[in-house]
C-alpha positions in Angstrom: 29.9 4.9 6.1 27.4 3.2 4.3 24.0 2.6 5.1 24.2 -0.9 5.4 27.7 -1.1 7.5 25.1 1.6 9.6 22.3 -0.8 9.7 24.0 -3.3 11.2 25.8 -1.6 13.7 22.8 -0.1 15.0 21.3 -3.2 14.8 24.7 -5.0 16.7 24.7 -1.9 19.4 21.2 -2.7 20.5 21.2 -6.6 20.5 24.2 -6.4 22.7 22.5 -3.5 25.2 19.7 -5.8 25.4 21.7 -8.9 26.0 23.5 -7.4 28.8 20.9 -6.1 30.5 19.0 -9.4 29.7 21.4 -11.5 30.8 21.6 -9.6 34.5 18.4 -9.7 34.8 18.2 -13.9 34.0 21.1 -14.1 36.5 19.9 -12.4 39.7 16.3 -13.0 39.5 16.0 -16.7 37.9 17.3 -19.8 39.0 18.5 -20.6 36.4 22.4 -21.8 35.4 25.2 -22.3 33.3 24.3 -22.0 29.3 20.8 -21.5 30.5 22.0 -18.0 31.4 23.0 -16.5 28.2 20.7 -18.6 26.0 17.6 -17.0 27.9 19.7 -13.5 27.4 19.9 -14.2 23.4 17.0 -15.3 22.9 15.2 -11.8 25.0 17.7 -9.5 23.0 16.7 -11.3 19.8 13.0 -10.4 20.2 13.2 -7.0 21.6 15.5 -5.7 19.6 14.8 -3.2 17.1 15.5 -4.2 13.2 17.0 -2.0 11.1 17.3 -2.4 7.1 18.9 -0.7 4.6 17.1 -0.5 1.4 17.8 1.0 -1.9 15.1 3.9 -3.3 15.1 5.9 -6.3 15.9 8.8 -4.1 19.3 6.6 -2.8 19.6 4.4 0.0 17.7 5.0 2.8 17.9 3.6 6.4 14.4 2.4 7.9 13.5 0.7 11.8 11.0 -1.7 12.9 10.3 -2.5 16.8 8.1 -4.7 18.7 6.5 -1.8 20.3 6.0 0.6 17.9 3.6 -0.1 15.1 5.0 -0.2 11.5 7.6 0.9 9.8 10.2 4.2 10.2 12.6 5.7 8.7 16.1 7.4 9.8 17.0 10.8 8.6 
């Protein structure tokens, strides 16, 4: 697989874990309704989701992280 198919599959995997839970959370302790349910849940998993980005070294192509709340950039062995 490569690193970019990985990248976004990670990237997929954690937005949807996030939007789950999210959207749970917006439903049992909000009052809020309808489309307001899952927009709120999109927009949460959008911004606390990790990014991940494939990128292209001399050495090959490597697979590097970024998070809200961890400070700069890492990469995944």
């Amino acid at each position: 697989m490569s690193k970019q198919i990985k990248a976004f599959v990670f990237q997929l995997g954690c937005f949807a874990i996030l939007f789950v839970i999210a959207r749970y959370l917006v439903a049992e302790y909000t009052g809020l309704t309808g489309y307001w349910i899952p927009l709120t849940a999109f927009v949460i998993g959008t911004l606390l989701a990790p990014k991940f980005h494939a990128v292209k070294t001399q050495e090959g192509e490597k697979l590097y992280w970024k998070w809200l709340f961890v400070k700069g950039v890492r990469e995944i062995k």
